[in-house]
N, C-alpha and C positions, 0 to 999 in steps of 0.2 A: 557717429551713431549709425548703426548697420540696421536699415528697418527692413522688412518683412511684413506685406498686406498679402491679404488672401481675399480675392475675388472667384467670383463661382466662374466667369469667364468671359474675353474683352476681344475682340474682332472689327475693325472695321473698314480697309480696304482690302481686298480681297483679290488673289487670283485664281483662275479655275477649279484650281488643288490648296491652292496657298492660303495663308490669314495672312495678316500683314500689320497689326499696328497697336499701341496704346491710346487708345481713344482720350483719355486725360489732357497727357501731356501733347500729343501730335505727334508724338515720336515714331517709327514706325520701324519694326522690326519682323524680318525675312524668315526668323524661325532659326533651326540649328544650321550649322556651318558646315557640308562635307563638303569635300573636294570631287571635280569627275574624277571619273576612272584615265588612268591615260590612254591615248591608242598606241598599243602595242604591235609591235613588228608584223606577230602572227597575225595572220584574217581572221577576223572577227566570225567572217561567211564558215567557215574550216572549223575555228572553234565552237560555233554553233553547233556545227553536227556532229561532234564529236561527244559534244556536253549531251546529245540526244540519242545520239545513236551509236555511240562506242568508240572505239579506235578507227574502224575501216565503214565509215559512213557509207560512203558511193557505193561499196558492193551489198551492203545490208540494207540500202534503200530500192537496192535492185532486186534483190529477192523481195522484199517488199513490196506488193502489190507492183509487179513485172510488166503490166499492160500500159501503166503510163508510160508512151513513150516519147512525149512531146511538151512544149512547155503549156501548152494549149488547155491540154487534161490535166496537167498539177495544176493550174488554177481552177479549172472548173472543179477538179474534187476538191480544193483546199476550200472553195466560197462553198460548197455545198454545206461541206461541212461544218463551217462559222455557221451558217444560219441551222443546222441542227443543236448549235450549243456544244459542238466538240472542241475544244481551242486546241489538244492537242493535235489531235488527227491534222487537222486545218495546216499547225505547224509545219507536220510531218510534208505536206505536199508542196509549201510554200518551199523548206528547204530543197524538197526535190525538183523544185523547177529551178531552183541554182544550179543544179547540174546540168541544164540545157544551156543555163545563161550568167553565169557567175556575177555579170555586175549588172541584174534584172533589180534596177531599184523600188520596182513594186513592190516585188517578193520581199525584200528587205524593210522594206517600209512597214507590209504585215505582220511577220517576222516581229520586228521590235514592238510594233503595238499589241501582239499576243503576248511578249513578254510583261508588259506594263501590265496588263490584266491581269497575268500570273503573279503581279507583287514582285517583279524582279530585272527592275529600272535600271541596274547595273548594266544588267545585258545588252537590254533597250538603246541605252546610252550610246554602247559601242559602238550598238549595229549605225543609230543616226552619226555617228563618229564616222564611220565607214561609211555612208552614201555620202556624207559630202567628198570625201575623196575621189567618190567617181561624179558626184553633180554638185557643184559646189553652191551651187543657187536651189537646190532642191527646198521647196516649201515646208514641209512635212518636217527634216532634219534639223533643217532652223530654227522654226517654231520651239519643239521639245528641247533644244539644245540651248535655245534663248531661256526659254521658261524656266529652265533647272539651273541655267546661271544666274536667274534673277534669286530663285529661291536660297541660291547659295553665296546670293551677297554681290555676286560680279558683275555689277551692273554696266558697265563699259563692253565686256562679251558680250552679256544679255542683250544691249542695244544691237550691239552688231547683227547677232544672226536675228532680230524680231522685226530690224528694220529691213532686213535682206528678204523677211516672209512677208513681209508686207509688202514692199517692192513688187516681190512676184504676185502677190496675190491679197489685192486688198480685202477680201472676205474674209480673211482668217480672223476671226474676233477674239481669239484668246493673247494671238501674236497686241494686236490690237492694247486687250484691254490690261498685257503686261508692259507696252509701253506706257501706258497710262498708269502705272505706278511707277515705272521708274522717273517720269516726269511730277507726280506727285513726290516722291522721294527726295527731288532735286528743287522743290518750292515751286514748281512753275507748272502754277494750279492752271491756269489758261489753255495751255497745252495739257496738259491731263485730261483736262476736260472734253477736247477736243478727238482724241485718240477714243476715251470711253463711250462718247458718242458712236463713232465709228464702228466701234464694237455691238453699241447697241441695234446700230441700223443691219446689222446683219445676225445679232440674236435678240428679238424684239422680246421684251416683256420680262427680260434676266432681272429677276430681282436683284444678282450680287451685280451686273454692272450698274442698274440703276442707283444701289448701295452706293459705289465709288465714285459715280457724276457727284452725288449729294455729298461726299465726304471734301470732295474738292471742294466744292462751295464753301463746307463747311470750314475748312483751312483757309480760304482766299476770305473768312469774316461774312458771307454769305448766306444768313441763317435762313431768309424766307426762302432762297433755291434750294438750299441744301434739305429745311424742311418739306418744300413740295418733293422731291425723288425719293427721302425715305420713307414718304408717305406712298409714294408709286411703288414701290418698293415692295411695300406690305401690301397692297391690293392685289398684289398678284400670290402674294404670299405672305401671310397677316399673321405669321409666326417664325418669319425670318430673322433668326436674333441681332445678325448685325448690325439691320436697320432699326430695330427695337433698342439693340444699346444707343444708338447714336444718335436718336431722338430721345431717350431719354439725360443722354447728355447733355443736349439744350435745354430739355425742362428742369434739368436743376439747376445748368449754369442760371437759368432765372426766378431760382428759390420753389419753381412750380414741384415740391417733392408729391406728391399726390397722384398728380399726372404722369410721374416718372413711375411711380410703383403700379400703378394701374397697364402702363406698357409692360413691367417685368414680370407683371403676373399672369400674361399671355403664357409665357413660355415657363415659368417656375415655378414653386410653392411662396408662400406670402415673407416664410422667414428668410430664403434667399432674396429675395427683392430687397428686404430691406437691408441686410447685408451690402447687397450692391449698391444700393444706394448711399447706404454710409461709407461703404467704401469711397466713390465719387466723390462726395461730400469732401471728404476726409484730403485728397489729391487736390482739390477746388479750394485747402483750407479752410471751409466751411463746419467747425471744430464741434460747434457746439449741435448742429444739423445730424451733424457724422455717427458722434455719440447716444444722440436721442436713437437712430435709425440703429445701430447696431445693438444697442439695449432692447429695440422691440424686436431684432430678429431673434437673439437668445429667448426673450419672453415666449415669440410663438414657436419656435423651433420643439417641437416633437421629442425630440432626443438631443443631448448634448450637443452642442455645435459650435466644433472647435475655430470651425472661419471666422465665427463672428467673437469670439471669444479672443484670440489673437488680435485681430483685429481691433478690437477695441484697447488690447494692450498696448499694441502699437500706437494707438491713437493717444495713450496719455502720454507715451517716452514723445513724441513727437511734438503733443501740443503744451508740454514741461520744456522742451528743450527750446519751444519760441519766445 
């Protein structure tokens, strides 16, 4: 039997950029699967300004504003620029202080994080691809290089360069709070936990790593720890849905359906709530729970509403086929 639920939407550990999980089952999944880019022969440094400035970069960034002639001034005009909101101009100088200093891993470091801003992580990639060739312990490269092979499933990579960022520099809270999912990934909620902390003492009051201490709990059978965080959670942020799903999780794992819709009517209209909640229901085998709630979401639903309509289809092929 091929089923098919439609939930309005399930999150609950998290990385900076990332979702990470099936609140249900504990299962937890990273999202779609790309592959990096490879690092190609060519310099990343070379193809950069070429993608920006044509065929013959170096003489067209020389005509270009001719007075910088130091690496000194391409940074100062490159930062001026950032803080006016110009990201390309900012580019433009960053690449030009390559020309004084081709393996200036500042410049590069900026370089790929104007790219991420642009939406165009491919790039990004490269360029951290290419500063580790010239610093293979660089913080910055690690970090983004870990984080994108966590998202992309490679969690043996992703150890490697998150524990090399943290090596060099245990402030990095994202390096931090991505080993804390690949430690919850691997069942070894203790160490999750421990890592998410770490995260926390250097981004105090993050409702999503507060979110992930509580999920660990939640995993390790833990429901009053895991309830106090998604409760801290939401005081910093009293409409942050992950911690709202995953308290409301626990309130129906204990029939409290009430309490469960009153959290998802923070964030939604009343016939998604119950939707979601008959969804939960429904995953919990809670059959006859599932069906009441998905009946009263069609009831108040405004306009046809096909989630909960499915939804409830699925729930008879499903609770026929036990």
């Amino acid at each position: 039997m091929n089923l098919t639920f439609r939930f309005c939407s399930i999150a609950c550990i998290v990385l900076p950029v990332l979702s990470a999980c099936t609140p249900a089952t504990g299962q937890q999944s990273l999202g779609k699967i790309e592959t990096l880019p490879p690092v190609k022969a060519k310099s990343t440094i070379q193809t950069t300004k070429q993608k920006r400035y044509g065929d013959s970069p170096d003489s067209l960034l020389n005509t270009l504003d001719p007075d910088v002639t130091s690496i000194e001034k391409a940074f100062e005009k490159a930062q001026q620029a950032e803080e006016e909101g110009k990201s390309d101009r900012a580019l433009f100088y960053y690449v030009k202080a390559l020309q004084f200093e081709p393996k200036n891993t500042q410049a590069l470091e900026q370089i790929a994080a104007i790219h991420q801003q642009n939406n165009k992580p491919e790039l990004a990639l490269k360029i951290y691809q290419d500063i580790l060739q010239i610093d293979k312990n660089n913080v910055t490269a690690n970090e983004n290089l870990g984080l994108n092979y966590l998202k992309n499933r490679f969690q043996q990579q992703a150890q490697q360069h998150l524990e090399l960022a943290v090596t060099q520099d245990s402030s990095r809270w994202k390096a931090q709070n991505g080993l804390g999912v690949i430690a919850d990934l691997n069942k070894k909620y203790d160490a999750a936990i421990g890592y998410y902390q770490k995260a926390l003492a250097n981004n105090s009051g993050s409702p999503m790593i507060l979110n992930n201490i509580g999920y660990s709990y939640y995993l390790k059978g833990d429901e009053k720890n895991a309830r106090n965080y998604f409760n801290q959670a939401l005081s910093f942020d009293n409409q942050y849905q992950r911690a709202i799903y995953n308290l409301a999780l626990i309130e129906i794992k204990h029939l409290q359906y009430p309490a469960a819709i009153t959290l998802f009517n923070r964030i939604m209209p009343p016939h998604e709530s119950y939707n979601n909640v008959g969804y939960i229901c429904m995953l919990n085998r809670q059959y006859e729970a599932a069906e009441n709630y998905f009946r009263q979401a069609i009831q108040e639903s405004p306009t046809y509403f096909p989630k909960a309509e499915e939804n409830l289809e699925q729930l008879k092929a499903l609770w026929n086929g036990d």
